[in-house]
mmCIF file of the N, C-alpha and C atoms, coordinates in Angstrom:
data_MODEL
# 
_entry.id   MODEL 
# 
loop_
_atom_site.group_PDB 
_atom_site.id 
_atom_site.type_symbol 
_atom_site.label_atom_id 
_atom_site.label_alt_id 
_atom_site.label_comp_id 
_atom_site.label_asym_id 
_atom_site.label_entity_id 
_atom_site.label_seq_id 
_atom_site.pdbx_PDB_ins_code 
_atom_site.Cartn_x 
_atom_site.Cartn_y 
_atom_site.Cartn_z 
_atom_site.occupancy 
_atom_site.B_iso_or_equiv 
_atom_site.pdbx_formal_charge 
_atom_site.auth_seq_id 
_atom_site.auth_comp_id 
_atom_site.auth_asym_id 
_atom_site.auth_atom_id 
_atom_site.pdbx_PDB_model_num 
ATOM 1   N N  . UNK A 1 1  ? 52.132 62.538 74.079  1.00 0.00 ? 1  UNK A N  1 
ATOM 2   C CA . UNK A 1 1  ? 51.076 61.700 74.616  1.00 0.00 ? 1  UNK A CA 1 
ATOM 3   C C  . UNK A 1 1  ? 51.693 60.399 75.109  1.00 0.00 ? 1  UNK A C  1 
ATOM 4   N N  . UNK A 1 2  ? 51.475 60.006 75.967  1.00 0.00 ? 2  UNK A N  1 
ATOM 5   C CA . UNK A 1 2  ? 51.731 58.652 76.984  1.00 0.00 ? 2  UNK A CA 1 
ATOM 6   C C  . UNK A 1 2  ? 51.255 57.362 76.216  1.00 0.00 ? 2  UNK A C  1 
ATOM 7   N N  . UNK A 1 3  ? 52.034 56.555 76.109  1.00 0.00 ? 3  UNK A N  1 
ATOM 8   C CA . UNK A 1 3  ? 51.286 55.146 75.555  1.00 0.00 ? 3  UNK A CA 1 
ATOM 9   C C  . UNK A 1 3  ? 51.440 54.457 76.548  1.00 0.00 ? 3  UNK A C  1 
ATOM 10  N N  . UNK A 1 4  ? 49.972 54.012 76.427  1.00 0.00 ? 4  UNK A N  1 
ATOM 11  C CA . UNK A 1 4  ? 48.875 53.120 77.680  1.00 0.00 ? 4  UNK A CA 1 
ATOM 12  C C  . UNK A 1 4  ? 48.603 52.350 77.231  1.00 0.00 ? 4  UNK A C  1 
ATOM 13  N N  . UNK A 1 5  ? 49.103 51.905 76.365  1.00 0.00 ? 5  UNK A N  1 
ATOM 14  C CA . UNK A 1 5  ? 48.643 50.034 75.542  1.00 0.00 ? 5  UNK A CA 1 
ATOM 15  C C  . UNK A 1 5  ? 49.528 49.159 76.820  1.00 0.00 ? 5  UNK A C  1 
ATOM 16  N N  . UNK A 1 6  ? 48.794 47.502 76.759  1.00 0.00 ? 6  UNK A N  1 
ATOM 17  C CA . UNK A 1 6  ? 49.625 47.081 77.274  1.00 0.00 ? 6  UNK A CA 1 
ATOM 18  C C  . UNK A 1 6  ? 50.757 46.800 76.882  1.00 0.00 ? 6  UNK A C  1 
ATOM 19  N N  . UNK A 1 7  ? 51.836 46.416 78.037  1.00 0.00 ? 7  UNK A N  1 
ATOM 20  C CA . UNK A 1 7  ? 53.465 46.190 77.930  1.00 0.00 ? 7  UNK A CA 1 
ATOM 21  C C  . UNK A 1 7  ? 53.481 44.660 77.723  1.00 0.00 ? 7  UNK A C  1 
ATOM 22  N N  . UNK A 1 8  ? 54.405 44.310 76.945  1.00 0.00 ? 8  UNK A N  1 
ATOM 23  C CA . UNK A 1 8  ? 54.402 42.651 76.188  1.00 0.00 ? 8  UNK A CA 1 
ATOM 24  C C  . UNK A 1 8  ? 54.604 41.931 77.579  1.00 0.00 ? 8  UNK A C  1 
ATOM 25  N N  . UNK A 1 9  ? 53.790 40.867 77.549  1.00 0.00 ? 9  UNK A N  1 
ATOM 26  C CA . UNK A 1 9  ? 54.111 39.794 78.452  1.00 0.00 ? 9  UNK A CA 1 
ATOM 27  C C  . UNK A 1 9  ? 53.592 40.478 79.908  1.00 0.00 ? 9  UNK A C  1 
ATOM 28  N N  . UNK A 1 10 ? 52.489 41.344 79.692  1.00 0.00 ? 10 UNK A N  1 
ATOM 29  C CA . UNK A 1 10 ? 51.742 41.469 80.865  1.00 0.00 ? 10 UNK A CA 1 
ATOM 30  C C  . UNK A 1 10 ? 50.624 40.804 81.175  1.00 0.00 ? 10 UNK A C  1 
ATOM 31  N N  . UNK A 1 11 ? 49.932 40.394 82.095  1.00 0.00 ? 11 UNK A N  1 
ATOM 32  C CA . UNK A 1 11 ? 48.881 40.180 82.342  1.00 0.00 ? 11 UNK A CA 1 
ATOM 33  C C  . UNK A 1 11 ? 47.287 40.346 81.224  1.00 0.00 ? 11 UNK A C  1 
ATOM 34  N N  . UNK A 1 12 ? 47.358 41.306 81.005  1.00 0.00 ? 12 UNK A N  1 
ATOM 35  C CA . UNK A 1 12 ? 46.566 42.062 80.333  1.00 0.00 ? 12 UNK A CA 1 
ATOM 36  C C  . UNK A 1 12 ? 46.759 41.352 78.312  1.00 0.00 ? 12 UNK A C  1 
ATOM 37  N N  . UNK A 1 13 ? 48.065 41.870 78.294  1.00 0.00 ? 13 UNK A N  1 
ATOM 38  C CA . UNK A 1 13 ? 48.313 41.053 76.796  1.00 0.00 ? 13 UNK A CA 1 
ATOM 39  C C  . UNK A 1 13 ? 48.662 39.436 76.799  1.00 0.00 ? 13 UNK A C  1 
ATOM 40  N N  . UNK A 1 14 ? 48.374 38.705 77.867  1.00 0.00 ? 14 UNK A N  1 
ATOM 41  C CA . UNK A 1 14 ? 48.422 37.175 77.577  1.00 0.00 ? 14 UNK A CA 1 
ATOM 42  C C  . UNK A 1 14 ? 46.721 37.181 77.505  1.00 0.00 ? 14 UNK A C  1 
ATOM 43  N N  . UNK A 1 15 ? 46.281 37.779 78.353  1.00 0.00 ? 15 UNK A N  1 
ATOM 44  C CA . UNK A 1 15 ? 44.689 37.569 78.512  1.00 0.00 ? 15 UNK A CA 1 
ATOM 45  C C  . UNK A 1 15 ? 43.707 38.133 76.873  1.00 0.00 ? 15 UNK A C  1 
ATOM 46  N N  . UNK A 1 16 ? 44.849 39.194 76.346  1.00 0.00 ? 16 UNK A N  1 
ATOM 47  C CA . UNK A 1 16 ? 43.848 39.531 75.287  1.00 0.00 ? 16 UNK A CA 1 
ATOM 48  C C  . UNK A 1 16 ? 44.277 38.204 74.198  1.00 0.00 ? 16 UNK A C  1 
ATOM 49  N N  . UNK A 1 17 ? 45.568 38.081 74.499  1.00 0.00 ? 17 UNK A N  1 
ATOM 50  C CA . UNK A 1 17 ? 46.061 37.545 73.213  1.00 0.00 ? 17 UNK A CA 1 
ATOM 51  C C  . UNK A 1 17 ? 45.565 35.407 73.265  1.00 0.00 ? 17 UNK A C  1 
ATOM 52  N N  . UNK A 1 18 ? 45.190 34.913 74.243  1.00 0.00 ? 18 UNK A N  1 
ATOM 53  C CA . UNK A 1 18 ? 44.260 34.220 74.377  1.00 0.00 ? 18 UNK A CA 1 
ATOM 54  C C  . UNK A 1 18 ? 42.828 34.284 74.084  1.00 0.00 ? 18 UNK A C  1 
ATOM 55  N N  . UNK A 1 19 ? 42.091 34.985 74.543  1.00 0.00 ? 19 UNK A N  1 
ATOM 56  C CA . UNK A 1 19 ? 40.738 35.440 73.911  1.00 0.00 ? 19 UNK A CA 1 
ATOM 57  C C  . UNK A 1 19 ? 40.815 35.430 72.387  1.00 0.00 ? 19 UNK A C  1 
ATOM 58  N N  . UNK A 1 20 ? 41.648 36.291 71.478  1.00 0.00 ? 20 UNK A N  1 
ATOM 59  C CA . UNK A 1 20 ? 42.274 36.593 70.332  1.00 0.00 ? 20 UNK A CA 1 
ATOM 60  C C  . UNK A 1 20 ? 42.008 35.095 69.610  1.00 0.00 ? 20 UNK A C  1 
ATOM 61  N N  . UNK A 1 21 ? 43.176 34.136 70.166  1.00 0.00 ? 21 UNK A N  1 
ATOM 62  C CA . UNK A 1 21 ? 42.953 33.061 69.645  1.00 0.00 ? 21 UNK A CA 1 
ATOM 63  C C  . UNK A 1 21 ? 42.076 32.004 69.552  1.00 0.00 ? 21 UNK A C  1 
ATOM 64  N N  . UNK A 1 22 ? 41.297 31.799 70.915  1.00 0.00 ? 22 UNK A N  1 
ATOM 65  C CA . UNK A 1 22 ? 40.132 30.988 70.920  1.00 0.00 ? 22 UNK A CA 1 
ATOM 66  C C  . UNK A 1 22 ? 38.953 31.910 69.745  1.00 0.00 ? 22 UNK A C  1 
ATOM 67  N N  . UNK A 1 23 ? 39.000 32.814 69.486  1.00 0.00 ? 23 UNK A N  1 
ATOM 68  C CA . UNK A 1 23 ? 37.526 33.240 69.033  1.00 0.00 ? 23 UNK A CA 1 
ATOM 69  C C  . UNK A 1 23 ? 37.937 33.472 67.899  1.00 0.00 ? 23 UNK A C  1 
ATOM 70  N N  . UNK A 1 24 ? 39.494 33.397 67.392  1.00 0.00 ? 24 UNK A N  1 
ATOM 71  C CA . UNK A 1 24 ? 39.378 33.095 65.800  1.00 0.00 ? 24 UNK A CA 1 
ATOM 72  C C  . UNK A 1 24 ? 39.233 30.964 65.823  1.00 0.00 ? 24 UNK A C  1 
ATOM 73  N N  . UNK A 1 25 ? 39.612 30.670 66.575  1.00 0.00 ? 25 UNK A N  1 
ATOM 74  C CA . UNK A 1 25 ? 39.517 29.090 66.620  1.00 0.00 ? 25 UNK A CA 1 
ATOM 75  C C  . UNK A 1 25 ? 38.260 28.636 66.521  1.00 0.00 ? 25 UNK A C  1 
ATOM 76  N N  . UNK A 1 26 ? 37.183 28.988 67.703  1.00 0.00 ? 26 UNK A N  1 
ATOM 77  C CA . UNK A 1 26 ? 35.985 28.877 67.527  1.00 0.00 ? 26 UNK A CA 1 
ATOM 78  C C  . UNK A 1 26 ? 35.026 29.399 66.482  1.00 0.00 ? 26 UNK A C  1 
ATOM 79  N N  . UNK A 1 27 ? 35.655 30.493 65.281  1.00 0.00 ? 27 UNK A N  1 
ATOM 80  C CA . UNK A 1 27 ? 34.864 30.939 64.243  1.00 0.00 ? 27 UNK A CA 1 
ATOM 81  C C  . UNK A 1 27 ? 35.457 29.947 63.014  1.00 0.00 ? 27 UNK A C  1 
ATOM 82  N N  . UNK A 1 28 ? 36.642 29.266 63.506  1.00 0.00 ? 28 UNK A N  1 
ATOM 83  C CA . UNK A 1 28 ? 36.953 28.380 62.101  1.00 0.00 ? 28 UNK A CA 1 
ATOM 84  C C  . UNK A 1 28 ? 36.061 26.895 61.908  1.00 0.00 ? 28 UNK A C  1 
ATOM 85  N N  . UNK A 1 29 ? 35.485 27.250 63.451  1.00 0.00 ? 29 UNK A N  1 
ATOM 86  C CA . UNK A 1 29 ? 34.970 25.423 63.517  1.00 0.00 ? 29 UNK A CA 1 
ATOM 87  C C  . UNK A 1 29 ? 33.563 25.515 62.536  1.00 0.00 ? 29 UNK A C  1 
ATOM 88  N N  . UNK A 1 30 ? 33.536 24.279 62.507  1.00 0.00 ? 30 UNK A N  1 
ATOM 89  C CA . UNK A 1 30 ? 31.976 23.973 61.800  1.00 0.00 ? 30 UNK A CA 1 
ATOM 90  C C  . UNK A 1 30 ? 30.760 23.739 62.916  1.00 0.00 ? 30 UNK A C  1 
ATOM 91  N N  . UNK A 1 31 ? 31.406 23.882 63.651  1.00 0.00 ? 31 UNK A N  1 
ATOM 92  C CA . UNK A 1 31 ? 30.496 23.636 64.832  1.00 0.00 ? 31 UNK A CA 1 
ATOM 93  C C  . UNK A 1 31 ? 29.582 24.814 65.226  1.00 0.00 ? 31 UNK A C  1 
ATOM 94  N N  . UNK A 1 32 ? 28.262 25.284 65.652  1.00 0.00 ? 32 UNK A N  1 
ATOM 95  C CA . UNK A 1 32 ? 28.219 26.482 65.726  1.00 0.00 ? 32 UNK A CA 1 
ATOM 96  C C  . UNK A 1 32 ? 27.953 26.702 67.332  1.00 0.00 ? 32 UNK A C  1 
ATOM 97  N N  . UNK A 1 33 ? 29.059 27.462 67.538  1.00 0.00 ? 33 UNK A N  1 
ATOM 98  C CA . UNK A 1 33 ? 29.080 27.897 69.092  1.00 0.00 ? 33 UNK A CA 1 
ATOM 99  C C  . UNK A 1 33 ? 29.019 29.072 69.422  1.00 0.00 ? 33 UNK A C  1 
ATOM 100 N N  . UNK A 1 34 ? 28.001 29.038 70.597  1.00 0.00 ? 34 UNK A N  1 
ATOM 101 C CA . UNK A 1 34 ? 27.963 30.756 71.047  1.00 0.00 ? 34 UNK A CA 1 
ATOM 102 C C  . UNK A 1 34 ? 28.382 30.762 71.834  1.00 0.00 ? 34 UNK A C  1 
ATOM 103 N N  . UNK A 1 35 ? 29.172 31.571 72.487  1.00 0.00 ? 35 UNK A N  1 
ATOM 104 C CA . UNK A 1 35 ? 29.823 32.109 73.531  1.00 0.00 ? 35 UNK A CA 1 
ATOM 105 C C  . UNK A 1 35 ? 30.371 33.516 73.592  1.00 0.00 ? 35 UNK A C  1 
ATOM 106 N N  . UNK A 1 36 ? 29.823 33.844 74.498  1.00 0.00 ? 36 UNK A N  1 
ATOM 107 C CA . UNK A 1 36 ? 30.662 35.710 74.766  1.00 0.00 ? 36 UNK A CA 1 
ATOM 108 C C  . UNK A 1 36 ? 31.742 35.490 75.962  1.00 0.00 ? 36 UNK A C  1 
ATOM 109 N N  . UNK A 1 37 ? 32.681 36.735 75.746  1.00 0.00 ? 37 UNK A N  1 
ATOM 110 C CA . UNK A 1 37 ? 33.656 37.296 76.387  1.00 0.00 ? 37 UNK A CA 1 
ATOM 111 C C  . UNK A 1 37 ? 32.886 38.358 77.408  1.00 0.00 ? 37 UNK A C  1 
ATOM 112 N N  . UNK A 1 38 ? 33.885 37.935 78.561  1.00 0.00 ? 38 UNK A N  1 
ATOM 113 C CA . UNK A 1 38 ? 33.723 38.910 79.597  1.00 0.00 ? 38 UNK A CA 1 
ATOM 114 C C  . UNK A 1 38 ? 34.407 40.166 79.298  1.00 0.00 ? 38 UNK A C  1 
ATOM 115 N N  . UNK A 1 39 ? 33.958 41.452 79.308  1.00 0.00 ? 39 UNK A N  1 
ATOM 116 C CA . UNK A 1 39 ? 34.406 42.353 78.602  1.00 0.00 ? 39 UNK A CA 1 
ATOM 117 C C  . UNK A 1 39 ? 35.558 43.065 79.146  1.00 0.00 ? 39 UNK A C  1 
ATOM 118 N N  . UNK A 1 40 ? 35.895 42.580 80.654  1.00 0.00 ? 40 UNK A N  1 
ATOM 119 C CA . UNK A 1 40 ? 36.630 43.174 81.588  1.00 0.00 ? 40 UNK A CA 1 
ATOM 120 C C  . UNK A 1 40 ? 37.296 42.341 82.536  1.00 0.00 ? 40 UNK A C  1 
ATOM 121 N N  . UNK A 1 41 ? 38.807 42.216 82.971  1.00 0.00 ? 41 UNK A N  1 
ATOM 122 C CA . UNK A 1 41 ? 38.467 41.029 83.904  1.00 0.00 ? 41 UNK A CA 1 
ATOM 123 C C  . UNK A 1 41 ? 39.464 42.091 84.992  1.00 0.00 ? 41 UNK A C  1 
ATOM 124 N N  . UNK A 1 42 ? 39.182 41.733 86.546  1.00 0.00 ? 42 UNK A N  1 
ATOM 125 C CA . UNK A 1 42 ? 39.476 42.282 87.765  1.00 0.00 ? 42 UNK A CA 1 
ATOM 126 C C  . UNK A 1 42 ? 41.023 41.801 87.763  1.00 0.00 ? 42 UNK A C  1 
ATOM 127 N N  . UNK A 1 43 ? 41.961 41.772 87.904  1.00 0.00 ? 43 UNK A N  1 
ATOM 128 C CA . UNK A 1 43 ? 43.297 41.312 88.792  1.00 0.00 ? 43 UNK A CA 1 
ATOM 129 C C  . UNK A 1 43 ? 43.796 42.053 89.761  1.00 0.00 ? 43 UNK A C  1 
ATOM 130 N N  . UNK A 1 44 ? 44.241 40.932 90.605  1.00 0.00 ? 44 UNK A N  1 
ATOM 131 C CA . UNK A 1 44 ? 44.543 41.544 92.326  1.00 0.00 ? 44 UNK A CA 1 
ATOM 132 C C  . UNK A 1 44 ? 46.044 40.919 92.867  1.00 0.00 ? 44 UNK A C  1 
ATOM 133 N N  . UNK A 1 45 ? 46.556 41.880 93.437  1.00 0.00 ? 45 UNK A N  1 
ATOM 134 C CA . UNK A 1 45 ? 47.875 41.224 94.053  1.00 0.00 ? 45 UNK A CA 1 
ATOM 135 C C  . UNK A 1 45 ? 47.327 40.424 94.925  1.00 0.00 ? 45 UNK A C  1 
ATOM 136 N N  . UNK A 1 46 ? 47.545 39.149 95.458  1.00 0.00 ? 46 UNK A N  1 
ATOM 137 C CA . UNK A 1 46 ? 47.499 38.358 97.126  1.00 0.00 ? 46 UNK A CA 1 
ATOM 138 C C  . UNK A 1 46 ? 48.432 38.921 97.680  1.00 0.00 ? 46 UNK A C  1 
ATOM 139 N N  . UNK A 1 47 ? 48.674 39.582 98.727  1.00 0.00 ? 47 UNK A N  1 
ATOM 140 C CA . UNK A 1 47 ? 49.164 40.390 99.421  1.00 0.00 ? 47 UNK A CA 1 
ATOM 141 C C  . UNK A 1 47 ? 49.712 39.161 101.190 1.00 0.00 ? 47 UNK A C  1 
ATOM 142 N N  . UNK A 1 48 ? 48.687 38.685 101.436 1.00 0.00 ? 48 UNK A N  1 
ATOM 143 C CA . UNK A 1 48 ? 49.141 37.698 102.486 1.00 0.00 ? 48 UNK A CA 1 
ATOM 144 C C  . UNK A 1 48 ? 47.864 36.514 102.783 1.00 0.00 ? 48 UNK A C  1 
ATOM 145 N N  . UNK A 1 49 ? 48.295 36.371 103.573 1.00 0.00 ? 49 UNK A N  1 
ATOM 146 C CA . UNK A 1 49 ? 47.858 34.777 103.470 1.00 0.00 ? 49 UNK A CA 1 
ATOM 147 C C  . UNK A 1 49 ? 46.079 34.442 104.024 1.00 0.00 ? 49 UNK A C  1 
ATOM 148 N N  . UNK A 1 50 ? 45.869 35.260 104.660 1.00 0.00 ? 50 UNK A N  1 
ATOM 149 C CA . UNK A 1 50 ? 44.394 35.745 104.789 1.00 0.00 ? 50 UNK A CA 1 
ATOM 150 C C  . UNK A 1 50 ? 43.648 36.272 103.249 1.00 0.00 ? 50 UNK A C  1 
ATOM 151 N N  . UNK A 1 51 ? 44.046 36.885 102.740 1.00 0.00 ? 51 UNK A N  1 
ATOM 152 C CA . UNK A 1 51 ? 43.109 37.443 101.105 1.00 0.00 ? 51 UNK A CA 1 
ATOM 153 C C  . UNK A 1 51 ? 43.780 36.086 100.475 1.00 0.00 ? 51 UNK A C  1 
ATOM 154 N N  . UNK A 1 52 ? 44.840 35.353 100.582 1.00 0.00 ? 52 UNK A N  1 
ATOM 155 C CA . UNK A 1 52 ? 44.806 34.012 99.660  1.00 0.00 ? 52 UNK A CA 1 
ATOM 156 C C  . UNK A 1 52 ? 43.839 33.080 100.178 1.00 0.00 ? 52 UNK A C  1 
ATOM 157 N N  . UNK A 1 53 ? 43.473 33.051 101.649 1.00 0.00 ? 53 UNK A N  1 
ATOM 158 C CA . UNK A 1 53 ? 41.952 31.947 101.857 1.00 0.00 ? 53 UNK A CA 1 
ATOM 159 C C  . UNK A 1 53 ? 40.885 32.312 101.548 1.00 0.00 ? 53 UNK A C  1 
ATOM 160 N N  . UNK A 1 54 ? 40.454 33.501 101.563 1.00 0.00 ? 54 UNK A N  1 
ATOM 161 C CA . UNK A 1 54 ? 39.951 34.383 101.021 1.00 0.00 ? 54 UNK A CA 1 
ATOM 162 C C  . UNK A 1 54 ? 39.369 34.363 99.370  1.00 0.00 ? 54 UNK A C  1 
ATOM 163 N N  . UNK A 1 55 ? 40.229 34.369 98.658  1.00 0.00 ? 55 UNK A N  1 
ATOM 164 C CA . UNK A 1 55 ? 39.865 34.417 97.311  1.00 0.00 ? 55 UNK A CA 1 
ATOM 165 C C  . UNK A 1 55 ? 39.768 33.266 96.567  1.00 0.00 ? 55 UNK A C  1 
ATOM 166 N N  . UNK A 1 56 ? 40.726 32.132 97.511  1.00 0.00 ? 56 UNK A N  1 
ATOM 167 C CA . UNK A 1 56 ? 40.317 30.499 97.195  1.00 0.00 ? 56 UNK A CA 1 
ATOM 168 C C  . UNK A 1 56 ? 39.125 30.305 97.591  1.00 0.00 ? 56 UNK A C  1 
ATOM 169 N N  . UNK A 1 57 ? 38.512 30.720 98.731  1.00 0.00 ? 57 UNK A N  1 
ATOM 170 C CA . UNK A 1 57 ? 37.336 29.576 98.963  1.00 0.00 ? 57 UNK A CA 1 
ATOM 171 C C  . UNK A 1 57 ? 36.492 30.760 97.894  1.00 0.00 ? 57 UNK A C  1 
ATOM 172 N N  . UNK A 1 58 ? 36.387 31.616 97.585  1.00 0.00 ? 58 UNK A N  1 
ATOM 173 C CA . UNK A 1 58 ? 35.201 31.868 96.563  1.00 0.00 ? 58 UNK A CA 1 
ATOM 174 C C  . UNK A 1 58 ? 35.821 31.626 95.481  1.00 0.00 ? 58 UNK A C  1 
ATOM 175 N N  . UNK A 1 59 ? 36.897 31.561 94.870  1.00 0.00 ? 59 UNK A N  1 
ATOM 176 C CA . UNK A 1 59 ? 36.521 30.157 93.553  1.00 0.00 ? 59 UNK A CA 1 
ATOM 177 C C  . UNK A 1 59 ? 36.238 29.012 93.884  1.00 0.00 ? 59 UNK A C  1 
ATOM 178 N N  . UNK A 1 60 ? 36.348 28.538 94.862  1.00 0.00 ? 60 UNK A N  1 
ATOM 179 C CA . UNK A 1 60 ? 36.007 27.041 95.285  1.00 0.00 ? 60 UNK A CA 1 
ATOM 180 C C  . UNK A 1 60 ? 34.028 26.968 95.565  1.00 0.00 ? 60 UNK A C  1 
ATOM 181 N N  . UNK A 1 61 ? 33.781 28.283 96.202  1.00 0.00 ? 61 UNK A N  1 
ATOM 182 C CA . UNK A 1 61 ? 32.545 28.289 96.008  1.00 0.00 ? 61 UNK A CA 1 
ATOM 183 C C  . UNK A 1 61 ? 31.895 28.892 95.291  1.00 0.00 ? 61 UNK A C  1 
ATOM 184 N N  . UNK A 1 62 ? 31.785 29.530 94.589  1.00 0.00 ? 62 UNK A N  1 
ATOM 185 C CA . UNK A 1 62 ? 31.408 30.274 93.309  1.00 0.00 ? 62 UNK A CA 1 
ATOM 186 C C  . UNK A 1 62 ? 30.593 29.642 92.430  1.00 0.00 ? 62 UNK A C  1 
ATOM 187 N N  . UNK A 1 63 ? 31.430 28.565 92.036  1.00 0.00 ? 63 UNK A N  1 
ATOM 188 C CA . UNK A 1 63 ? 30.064 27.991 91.169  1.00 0.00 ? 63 UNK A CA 1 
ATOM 189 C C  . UNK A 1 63 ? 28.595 27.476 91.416  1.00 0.00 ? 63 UNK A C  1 
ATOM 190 N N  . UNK A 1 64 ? 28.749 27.261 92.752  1.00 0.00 ? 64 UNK A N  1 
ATOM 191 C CA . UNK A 1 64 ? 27.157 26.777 93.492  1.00 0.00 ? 64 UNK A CA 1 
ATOM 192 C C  . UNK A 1 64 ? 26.663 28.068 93.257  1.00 0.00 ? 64 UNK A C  1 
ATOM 193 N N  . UNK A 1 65 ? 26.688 28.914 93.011  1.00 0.00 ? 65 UNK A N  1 
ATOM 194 C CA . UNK A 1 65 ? 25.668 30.841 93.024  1.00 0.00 ? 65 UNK A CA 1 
ATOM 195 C C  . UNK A 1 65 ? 25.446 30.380 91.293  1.00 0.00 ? 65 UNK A C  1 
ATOM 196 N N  . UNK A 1 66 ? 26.587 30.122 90.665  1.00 0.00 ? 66 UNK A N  1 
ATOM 197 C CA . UNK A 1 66 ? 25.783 30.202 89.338  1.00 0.00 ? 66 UNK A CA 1 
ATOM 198 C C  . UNK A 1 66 ? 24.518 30.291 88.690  1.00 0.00 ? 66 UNK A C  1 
ATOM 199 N N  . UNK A 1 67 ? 23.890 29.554 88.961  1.00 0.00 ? 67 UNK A N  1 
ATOM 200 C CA . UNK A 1 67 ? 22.073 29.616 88.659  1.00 0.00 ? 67 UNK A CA 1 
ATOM 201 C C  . UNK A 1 67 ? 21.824 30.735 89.279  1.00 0.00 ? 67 UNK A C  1 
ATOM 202 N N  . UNK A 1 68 ? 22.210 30.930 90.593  1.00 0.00 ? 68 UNK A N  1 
ATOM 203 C CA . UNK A 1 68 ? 21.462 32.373 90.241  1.00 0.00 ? 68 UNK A CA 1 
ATOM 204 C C  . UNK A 1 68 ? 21.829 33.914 89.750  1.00 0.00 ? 68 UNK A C  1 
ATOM 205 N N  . UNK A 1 69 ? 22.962 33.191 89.076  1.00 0.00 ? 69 UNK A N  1 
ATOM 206 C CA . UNK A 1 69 ? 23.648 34.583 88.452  1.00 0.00 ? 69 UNK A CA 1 
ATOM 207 C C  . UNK A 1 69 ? 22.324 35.018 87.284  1.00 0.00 ? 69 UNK A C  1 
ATOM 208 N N  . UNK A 1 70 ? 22.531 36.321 87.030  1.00 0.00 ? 70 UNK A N  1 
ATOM 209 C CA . UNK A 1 70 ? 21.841 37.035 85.855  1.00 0.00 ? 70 UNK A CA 1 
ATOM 210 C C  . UNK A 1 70 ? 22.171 36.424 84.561  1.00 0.00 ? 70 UNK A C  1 
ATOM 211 N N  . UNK A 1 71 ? 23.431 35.965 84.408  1.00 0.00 ? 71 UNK A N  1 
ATOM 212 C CA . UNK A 1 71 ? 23.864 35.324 83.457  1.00 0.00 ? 71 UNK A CA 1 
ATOM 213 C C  . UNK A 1 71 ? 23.873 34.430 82.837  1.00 0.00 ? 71 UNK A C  1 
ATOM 214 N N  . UNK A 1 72 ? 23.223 33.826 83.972  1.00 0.00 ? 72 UNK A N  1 
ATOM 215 C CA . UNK A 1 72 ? 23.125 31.873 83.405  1.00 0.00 ? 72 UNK A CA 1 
ATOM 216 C C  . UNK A 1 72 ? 21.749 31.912 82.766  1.00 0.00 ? 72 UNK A C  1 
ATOM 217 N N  . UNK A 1 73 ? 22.298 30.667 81.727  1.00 0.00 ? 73 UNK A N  1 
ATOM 218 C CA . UNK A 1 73 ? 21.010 30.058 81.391  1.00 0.00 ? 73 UNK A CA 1 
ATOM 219 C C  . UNK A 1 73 ? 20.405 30.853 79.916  1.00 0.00 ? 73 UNK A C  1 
# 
């Protein structure tokens, strides 16, 4: 059988292994905070310089849609 875990120092295992730590950090606080994890996240090569203007201006604009995401609020 093939092992399909991630490979150290990929993408994938900095991203889990961050999550990992904030949400044991945030369960040590006294503070009580809710917050969920996105259960999945997309990554993309930039390939050339058109999909890099491209994928900047929608993080640059992205957050103005917020409110009307399903999510907010």
């Amino acid at each position: 059988m093939a092992n399909i875990s991630p490979k150290p120092n990929s993408v994938s295992t900095i991203i889990r292994s961050f999550k990992s730590a904030v949400t044991r950090t945030v369960g040590l606080s006294p503070l009580i905070i809710k917050f969920g994890w996105q259960s999945r996240f997309h990554d993309h090569i930039i390939r050339n310089y058109d999909e890099y203007v491209h994928i900047s201006e929608y993080i640059k604009n992205n957050p103005a849609n917020w409110k009307t995401d399903r999510f907010f609020g």
